[in-house]
N, CA, C and O atoms as a GROMACS GRO file, in nm:
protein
  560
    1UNK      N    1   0.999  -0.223  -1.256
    1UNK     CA    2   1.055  -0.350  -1.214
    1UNK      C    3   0.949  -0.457  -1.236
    1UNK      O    4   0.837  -0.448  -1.184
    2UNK      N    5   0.994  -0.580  -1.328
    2UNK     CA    6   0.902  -0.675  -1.315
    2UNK      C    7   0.859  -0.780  -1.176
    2UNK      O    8   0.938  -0.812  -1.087
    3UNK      N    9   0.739  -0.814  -1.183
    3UNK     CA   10   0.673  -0.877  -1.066
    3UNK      C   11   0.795  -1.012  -1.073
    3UNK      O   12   0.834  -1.047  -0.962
    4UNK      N   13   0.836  -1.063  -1.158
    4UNK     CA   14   0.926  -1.176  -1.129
    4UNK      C   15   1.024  -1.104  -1.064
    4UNK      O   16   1.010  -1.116  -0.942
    5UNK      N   17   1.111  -1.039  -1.093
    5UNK     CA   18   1.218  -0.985  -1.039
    5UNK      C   19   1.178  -0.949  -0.907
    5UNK      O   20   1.234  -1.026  -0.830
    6UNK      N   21   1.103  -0.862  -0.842
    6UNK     CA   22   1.066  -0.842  -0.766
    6UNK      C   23   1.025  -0.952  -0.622
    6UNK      O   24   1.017  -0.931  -0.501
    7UNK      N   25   1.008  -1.064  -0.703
    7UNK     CA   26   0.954  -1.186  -0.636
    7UNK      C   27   1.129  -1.265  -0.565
    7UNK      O   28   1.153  -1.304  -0.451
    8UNK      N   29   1.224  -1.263  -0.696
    8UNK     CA   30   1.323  -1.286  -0.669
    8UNK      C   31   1.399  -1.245  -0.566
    8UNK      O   32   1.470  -1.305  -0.486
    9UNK      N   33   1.367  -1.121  -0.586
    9UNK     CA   34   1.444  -1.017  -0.495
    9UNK      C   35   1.413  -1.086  -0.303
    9UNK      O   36   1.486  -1.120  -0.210
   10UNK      N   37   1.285  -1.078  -0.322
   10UNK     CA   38   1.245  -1.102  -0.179
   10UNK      C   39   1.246  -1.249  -0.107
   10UNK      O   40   1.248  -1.292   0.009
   11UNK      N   41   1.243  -1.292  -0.214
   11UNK     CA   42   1.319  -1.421  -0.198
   11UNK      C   43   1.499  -1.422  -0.127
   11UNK      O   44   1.545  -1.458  -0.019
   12UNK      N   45   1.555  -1.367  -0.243
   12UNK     CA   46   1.690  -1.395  -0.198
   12UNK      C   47   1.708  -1.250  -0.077
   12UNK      O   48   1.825  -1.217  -0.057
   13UNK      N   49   1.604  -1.173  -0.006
   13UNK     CA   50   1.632  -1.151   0.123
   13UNK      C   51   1.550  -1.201   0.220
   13UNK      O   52   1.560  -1.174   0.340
   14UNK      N   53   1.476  -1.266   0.176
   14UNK     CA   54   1.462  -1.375   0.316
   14UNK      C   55   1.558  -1.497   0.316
   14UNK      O   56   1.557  -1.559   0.423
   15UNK      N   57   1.616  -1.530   0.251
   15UNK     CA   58   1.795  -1.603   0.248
   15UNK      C   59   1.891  -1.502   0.370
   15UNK      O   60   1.948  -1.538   0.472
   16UNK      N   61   1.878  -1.365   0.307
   16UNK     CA   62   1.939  -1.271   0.420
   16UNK      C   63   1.930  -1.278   0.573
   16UNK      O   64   2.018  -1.280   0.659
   17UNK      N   65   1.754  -1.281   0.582
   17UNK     CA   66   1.702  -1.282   0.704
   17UNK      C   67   1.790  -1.389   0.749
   17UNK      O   68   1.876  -1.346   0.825
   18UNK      N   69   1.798  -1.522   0.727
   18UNK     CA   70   1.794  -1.632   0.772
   18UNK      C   71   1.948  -1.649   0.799
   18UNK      O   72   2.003  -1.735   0.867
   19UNK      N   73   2.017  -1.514   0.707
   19UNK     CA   74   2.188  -1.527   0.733
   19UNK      C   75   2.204  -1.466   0.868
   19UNK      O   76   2.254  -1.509   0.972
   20UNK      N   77   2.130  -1.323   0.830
   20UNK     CA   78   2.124  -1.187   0.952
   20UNK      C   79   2.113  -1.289   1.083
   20UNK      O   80   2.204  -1.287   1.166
   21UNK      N   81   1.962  -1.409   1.105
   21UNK     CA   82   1.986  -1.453   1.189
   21UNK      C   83   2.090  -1.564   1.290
   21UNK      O   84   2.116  -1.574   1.410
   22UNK      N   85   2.133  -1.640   1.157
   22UNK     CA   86   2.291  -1.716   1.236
   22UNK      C   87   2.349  -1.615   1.262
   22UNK      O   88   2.380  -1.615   1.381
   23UNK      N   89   2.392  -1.497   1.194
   23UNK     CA   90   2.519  -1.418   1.226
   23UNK      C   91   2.483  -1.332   1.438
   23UNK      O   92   2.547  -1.285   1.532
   24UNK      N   93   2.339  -1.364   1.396
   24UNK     CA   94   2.300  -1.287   1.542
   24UNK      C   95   2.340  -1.381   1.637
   24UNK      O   96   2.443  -1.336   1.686
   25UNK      N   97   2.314  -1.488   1.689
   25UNK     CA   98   2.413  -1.604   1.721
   25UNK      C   99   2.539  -1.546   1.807
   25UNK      O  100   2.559  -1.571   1.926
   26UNK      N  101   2.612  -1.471   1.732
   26UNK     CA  102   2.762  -1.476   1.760
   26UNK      C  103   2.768  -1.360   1.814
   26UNK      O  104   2.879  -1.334   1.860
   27UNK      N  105   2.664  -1.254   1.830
   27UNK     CA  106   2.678  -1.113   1.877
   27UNK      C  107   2.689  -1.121   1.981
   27UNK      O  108   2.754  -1.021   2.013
   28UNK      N  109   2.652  -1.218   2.129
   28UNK     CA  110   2.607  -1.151   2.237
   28UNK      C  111   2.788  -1.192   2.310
   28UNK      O  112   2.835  -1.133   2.407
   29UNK      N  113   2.865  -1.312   2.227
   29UNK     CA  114   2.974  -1.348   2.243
   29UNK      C  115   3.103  -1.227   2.231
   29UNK      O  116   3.201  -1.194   2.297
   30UNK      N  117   3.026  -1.183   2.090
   30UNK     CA  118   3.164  -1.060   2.010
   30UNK      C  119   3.134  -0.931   2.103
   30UNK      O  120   3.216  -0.843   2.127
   31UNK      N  121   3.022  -0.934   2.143
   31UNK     CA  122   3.009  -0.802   2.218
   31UNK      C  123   2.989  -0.832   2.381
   31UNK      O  124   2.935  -0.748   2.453
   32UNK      N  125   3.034  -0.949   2.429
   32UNK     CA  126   3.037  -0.993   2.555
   32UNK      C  127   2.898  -0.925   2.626
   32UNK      O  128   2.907  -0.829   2.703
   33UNK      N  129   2.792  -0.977   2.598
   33UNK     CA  130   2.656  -0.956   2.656
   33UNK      C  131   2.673  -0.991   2.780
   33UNK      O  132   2.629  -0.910   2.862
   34UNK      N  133   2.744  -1.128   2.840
   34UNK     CA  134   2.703  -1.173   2.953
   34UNK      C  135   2.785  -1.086   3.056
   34UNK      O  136   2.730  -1.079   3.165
   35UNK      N  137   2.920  -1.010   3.044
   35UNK     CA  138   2.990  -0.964   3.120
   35UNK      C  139   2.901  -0.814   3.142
   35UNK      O  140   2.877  -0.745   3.242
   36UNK      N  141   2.871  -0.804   3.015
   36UNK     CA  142   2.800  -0.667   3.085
   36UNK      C  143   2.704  -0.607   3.114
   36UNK      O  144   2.680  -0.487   3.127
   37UNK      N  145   2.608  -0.759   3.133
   37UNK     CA  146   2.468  -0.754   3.152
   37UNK      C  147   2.476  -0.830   3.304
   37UNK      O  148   2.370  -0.852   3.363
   38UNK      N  149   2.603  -0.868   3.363
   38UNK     CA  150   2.606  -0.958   3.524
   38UNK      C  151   2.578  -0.819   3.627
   38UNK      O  152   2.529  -0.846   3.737
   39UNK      N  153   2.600  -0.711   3.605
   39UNK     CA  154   2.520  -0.641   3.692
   39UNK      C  155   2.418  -0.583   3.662
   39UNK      O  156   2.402  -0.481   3.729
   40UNK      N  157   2.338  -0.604   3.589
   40UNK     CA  158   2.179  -0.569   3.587
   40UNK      C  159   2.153  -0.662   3.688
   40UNK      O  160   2.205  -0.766   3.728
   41UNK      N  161   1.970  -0.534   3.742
   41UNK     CA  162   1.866  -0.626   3.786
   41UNK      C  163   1.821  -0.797   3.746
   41UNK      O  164   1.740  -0.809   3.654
   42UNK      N  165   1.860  -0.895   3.796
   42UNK     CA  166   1.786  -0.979   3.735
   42UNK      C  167   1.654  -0.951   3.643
   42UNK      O  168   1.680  -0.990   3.530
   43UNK      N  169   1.529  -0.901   3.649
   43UNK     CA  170   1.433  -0.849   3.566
   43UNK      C  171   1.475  -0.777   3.475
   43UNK      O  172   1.432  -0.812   3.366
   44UNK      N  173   1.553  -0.675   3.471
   44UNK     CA  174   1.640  -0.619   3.352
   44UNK      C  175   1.704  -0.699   3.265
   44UNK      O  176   1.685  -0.691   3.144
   45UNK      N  177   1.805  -0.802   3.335
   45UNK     CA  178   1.860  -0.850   3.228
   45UNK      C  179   1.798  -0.980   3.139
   45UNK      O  180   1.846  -1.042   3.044
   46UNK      N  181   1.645  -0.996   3.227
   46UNK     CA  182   1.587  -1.086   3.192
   46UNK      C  183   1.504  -1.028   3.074
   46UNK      O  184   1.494  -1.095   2.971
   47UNK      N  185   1.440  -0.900   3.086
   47UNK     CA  186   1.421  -0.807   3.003
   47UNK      C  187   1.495  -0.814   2.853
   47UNK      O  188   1.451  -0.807   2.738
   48UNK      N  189   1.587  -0.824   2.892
   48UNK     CA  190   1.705  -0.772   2.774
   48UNK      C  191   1.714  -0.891   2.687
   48UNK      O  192   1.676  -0.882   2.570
   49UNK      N  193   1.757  -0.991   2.728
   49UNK     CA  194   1.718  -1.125   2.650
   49UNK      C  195   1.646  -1.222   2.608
   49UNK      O  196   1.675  -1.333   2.564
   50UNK      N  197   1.474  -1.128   2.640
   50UNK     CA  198   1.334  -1.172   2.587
   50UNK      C  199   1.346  -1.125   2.475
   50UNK      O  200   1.331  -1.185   2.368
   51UNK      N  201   1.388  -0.958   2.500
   51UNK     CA  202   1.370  -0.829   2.368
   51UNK      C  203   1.497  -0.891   2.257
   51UNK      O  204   1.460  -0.915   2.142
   52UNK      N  205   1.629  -0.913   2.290
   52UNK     CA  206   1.657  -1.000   2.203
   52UNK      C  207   1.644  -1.116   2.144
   52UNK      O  208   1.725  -1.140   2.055
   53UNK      N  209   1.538  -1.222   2.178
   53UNK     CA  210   1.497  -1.358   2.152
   53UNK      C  211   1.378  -1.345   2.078
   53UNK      O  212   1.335  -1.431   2.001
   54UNK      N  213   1.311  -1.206   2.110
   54UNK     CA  214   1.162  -1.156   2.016
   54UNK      C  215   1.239  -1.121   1.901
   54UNK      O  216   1.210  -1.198   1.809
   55UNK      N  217   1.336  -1.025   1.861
   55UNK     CA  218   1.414  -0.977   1.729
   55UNK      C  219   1.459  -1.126   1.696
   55UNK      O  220   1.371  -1.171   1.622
   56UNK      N  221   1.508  -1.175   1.708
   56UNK     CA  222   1.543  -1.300   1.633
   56UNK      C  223   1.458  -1.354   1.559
   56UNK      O  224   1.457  -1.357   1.436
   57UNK      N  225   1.366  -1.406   1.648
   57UNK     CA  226   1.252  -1.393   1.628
   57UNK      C  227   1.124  -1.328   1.486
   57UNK      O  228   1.036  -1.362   1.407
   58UNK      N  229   1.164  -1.273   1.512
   58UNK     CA  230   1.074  -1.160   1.406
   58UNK      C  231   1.172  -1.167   1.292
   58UNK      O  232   1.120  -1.235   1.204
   59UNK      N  233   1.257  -1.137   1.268
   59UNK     CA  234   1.358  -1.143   1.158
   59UNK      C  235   1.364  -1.297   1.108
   59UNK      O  236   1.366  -1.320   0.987
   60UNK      N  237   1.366  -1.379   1.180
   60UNK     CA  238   1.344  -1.521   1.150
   60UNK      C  239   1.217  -1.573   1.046
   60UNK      O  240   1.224  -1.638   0.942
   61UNK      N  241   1.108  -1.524   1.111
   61UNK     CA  242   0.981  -1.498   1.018
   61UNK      C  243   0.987  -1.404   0.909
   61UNK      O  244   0.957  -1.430   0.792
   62UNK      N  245   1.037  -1.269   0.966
   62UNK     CA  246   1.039  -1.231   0.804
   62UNK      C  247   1.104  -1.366   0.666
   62UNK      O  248   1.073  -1.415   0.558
   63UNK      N  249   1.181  -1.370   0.744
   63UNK     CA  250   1.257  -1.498   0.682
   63UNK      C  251   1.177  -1.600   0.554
   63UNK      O  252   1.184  -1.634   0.436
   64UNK      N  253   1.084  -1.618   0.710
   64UNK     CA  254   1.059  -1.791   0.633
   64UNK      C  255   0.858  -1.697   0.535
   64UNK      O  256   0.795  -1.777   0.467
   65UNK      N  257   0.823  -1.614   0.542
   65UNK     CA  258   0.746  -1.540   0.473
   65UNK      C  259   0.786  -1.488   0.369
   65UNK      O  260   0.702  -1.484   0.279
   66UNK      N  261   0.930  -1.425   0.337
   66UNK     CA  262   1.009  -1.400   0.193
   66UNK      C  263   1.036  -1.472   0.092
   66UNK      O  264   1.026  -1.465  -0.030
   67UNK      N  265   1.088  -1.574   0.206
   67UNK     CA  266   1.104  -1.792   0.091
   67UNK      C  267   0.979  -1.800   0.083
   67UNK      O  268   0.942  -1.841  -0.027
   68UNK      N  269   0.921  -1.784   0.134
   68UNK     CA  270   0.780  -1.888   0.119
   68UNK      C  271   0.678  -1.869   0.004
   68UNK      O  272   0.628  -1.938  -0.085
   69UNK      N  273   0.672  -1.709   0.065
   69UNK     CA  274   0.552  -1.614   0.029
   69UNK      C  275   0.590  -1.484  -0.064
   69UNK      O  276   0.551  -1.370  -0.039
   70UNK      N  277   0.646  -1.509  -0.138
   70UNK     CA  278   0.695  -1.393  -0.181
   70UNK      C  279   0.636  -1.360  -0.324
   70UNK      O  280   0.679  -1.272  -0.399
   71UNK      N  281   0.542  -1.438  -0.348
   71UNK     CA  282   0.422  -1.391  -0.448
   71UNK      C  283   0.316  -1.339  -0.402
   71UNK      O  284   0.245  -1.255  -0.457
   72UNK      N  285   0.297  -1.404  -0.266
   72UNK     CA  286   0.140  -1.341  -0.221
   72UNK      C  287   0.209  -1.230  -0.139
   72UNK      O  288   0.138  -1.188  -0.047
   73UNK      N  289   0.335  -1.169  -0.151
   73UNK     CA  290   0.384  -1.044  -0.136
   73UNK      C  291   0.400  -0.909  -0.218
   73UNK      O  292   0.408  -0.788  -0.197
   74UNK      N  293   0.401  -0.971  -0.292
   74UNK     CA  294   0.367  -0.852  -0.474
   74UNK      C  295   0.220  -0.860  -0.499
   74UNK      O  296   0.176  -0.830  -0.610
   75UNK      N  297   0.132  -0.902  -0.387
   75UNK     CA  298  -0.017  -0.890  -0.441
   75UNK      C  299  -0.111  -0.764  -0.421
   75UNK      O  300  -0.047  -0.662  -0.396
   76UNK      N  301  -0.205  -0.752  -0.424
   76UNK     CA  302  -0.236  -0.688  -0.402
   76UNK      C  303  -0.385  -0.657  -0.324
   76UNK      O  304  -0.493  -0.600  -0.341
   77UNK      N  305  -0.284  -0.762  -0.195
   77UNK     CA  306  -0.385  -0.727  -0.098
   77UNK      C  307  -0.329  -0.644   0.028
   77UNK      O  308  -0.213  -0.606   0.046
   78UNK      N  309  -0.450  -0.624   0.116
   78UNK     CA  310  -0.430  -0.591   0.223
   78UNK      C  311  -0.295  -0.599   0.300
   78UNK      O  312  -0.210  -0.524   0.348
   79UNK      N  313  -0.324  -0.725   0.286
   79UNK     CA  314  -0.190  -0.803   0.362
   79UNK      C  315  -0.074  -0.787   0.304
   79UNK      O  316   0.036  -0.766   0.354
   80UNK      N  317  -0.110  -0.800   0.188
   80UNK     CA  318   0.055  -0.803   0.121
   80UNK      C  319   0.118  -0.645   0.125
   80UNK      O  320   0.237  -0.627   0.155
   81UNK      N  321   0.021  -0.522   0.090
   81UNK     CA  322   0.089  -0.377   0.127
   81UNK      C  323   0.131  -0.403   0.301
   81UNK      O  324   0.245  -0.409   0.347
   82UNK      N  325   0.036  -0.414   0.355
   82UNK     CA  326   0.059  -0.411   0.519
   82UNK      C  327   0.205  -0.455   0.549
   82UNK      O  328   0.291  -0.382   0.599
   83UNK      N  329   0.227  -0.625   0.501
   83UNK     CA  330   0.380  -0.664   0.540
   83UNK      C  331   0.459  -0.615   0.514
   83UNK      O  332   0.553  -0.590   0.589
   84UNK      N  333   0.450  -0.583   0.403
   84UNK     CA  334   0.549  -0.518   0.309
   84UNK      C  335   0.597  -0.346   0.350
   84UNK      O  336   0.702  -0.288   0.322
   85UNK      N  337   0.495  -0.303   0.413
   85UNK     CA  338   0.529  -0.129   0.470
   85UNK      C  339   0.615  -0.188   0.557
   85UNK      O  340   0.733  -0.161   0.575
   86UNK      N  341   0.506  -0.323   0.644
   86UNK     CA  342   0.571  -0.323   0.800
   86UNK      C  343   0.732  -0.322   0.801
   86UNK      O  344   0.798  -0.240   0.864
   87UNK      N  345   0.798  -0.448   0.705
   87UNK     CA  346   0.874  -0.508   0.721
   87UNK      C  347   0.976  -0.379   0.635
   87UNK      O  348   1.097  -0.383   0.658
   88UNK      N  349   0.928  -0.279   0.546
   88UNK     CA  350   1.057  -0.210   0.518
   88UNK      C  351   1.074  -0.129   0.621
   88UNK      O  352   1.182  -0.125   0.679
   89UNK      N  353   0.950  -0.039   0.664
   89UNK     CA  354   0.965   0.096   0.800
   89UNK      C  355   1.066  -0.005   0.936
   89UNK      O  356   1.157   0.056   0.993
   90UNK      N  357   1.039  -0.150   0.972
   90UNK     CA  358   1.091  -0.166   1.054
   90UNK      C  359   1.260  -0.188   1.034
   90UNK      O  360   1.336  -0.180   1.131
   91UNK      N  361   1.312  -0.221   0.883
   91UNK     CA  362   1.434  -0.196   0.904
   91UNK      C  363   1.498  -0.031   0.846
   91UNK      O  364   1.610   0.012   0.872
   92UNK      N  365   1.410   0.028   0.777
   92UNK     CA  366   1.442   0.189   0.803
   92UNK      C  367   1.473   0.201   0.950
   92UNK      O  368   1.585   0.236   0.989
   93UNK      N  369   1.364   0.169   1.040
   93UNK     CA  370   1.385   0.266   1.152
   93UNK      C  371   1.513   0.170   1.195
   93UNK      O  372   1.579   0.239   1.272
   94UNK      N  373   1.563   0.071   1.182
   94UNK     CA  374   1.667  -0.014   1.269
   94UNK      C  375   1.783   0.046   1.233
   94UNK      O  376   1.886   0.071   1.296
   95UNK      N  377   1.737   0.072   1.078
   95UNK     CA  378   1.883   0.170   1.065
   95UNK      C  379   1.906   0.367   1.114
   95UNK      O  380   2.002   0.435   1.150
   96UNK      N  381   1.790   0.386   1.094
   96UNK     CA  382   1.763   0.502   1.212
   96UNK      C  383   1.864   0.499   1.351
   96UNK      O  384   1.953   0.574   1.392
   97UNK      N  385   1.817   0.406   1.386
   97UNK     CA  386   1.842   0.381   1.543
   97UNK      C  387   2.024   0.337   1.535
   97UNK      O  388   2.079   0.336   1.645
   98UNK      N  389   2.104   0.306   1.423
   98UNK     CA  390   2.203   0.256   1.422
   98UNK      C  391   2.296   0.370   1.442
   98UNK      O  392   2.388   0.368   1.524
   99UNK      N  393   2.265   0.490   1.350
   99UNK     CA  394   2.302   0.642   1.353
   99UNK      C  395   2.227   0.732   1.412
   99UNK      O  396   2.301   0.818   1.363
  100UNK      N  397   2.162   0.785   1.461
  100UNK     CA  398   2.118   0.845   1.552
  100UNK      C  399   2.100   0.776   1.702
  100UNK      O  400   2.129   0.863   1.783
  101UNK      N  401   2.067   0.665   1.763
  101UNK     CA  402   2.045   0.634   1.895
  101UNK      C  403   2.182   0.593   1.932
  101UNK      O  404   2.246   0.658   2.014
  102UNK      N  405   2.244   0.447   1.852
  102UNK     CA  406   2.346   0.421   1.917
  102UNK      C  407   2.454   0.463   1.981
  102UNK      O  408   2.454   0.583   1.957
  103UNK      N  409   2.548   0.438   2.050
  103UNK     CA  410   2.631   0.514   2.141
  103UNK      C  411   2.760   0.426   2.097
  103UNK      O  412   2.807   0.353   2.185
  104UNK      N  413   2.825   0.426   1.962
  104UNK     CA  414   2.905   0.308   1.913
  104UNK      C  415   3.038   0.391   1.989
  104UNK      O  416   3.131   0.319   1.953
  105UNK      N  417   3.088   0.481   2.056
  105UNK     CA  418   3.203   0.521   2.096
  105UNK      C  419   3.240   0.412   2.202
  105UNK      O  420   3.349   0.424   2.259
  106UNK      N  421   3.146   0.287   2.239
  106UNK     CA  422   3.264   0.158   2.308
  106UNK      C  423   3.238   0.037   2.203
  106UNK      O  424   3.276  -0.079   2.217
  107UNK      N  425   3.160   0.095   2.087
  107UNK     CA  426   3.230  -0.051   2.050
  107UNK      C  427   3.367  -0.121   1.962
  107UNK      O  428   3.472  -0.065   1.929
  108UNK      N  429   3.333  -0.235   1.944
  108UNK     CA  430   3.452  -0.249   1.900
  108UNK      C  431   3.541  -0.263   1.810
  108UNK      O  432   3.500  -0.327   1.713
  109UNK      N  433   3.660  -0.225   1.803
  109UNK     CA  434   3.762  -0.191   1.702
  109UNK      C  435   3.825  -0.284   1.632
  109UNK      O  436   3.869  -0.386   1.686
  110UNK      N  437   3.836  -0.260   1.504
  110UNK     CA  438   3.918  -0.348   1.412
  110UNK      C  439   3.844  -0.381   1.299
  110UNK      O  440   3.724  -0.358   1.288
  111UNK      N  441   3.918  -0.438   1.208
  111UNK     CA  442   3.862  -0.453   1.088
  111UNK      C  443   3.766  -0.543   1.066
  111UNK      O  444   3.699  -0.537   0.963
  112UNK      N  445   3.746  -0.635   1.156
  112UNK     CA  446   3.662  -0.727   1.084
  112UNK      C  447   3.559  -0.700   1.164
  112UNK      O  448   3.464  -0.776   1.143
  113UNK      N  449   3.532  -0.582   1.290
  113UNK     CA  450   3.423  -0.507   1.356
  113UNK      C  451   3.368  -0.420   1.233
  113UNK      O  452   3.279  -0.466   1.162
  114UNK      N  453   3.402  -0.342   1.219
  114UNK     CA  454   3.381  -0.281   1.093
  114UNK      C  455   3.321  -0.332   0.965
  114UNK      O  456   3.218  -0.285   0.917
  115UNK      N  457   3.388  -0.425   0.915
  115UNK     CA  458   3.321  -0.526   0.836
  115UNK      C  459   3.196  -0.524   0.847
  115UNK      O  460   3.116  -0.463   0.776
  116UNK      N  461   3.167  -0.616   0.973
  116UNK     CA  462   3.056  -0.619   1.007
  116UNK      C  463   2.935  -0.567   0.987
  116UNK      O  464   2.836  -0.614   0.932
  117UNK      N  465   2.962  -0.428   1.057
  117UNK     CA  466   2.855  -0.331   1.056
  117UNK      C  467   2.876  -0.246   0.921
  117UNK      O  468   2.778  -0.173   0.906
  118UNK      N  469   2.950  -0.234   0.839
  118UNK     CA  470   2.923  -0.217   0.693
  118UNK      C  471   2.803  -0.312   0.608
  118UNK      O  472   2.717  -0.274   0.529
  119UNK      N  473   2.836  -0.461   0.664
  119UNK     CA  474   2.773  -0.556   0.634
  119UNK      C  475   2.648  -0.593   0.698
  119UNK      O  476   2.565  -0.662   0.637
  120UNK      N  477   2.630  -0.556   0.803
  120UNK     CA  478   2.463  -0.517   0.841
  120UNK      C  479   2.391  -0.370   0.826
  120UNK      O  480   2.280  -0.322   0.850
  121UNK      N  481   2.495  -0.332   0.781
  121UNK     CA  482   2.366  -0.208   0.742
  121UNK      C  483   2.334  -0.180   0.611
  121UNK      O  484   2.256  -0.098   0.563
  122UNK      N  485   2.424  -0.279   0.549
  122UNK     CA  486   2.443  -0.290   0.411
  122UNK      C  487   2.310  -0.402   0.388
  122UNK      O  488   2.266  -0.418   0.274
  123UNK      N  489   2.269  -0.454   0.468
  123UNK     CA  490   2.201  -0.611   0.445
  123UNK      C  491   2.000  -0.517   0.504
  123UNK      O  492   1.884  -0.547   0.478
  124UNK      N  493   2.052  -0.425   0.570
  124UNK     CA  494   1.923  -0.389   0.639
  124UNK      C  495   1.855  -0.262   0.530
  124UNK      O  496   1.737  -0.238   0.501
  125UNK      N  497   2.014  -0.178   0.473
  125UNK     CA  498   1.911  -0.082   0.379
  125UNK      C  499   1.873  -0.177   0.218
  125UNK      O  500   1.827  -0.128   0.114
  126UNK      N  501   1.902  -0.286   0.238
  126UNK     CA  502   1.875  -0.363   0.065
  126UNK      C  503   1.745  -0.411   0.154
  126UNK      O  504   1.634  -0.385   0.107
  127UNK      N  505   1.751  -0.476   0.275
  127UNK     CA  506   1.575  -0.527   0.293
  127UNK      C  507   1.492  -0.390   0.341
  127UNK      O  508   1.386  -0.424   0.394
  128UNK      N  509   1.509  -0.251   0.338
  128UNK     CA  510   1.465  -0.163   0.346
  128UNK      C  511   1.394  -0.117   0.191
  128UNK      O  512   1.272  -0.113   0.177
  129UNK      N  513   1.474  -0.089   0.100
  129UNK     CA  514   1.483  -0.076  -0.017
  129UNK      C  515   1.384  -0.211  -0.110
  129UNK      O  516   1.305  -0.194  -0.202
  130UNK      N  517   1.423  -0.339  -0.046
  130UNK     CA  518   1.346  -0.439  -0.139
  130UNK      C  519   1.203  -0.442  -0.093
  130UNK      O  520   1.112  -0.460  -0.174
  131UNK      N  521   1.179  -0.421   0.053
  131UNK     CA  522   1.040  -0.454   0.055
  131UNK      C  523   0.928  -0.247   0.053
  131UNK      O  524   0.817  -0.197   0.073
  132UNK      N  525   1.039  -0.222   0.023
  132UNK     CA  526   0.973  -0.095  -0.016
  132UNK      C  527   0.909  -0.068  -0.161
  132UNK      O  528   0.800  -0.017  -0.186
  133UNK      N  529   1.003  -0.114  -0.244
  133UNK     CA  530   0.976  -0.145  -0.381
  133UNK      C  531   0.855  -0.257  -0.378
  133UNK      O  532   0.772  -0.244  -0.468
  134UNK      N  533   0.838  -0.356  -0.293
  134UNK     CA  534   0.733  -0.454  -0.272
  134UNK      C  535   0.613  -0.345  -0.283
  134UNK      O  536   0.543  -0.321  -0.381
  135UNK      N  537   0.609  -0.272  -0.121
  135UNK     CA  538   0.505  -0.269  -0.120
  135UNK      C  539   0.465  -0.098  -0.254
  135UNK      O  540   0.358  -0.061  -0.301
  136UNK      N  541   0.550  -0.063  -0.265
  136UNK     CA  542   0.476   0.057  -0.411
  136UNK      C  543   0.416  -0.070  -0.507
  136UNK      O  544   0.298  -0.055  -0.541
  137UNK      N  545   0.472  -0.174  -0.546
  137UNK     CA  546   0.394  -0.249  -0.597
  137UNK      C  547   0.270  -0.285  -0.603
  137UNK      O  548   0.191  -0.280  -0.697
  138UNK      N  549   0.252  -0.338  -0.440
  138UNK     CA  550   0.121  -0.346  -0.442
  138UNK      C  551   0.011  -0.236  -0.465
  138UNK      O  552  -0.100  -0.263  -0.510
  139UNK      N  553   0.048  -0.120  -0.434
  139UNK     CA  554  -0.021  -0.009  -0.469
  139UNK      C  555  -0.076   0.016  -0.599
  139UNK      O  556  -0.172   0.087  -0.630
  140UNK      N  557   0.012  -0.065  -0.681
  140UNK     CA  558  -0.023  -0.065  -0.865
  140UNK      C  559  -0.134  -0.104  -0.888
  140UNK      O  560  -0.175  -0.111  -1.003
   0.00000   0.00000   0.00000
């Protein structure tokens, strides 16, 4: 794979990131967070919507580091293998955690639920896959 292409690539998924993150937006609504987080501990549920405001968060930056930086991401430094492991192992394991941890027997039904999660796991193994190919790069 050429270093342009490659550059492209990570480019147009930090476009992703930046979709992944509006679309996160609308989750805590589609999956009624607030109804079923009103009986947690206050500290729990305060818990719960730090740990989701840090993922936003972090995916947000991957974001604006893919647009930005996505030459001194095919380099071959330190930094650039480092992000580049970080940022594919962390959406491997997210998709890990999608099939093996989750407990999807309440969520919810219908087609455009479905959609969905075709469409985020579809969006998480291409930024799995792209910044994996990144970082064997840098290894060159």
């Amino acid at each position: 794979m050429t270093e342009s292409l490659l550059v492209k690539l990570i480019f147009w998924a930090g476009i992703g990131h930046f979709i992944l993150c509006l679309s996160s937006l609308f989750v805590p609504k589609a999956l009624q967070w607030r109804e079923h987080l009103k009986n947690l501990q206050p500290l729990l549920r305060q818990m719960f919507w730090t740990y989701a405001g840090y993922i936003l968060v972090i995916n947000f930056c991957f974001g604006i580091v893919s647009v930005g930086g996505g030459n001194e991401l095919v380099g071959h430094s330190f930094l650039a293998k480092s992000m580049t492991l970080f940022i594919a192992l962390y959406w491997l394991t997210r998709i890990g955690i999608q099939f093996l941890y989750f407990d999807r027997s309440q969520a919810p039904k219908g087609f455009i639920y479905t959609l969905g999660e075709i469409g985020l796991v579809s969006m998480f193994a291409s930024f799995t896959v792209i910044y994996f190919l990144a970082f064997l790069h840098t290894l060159a």
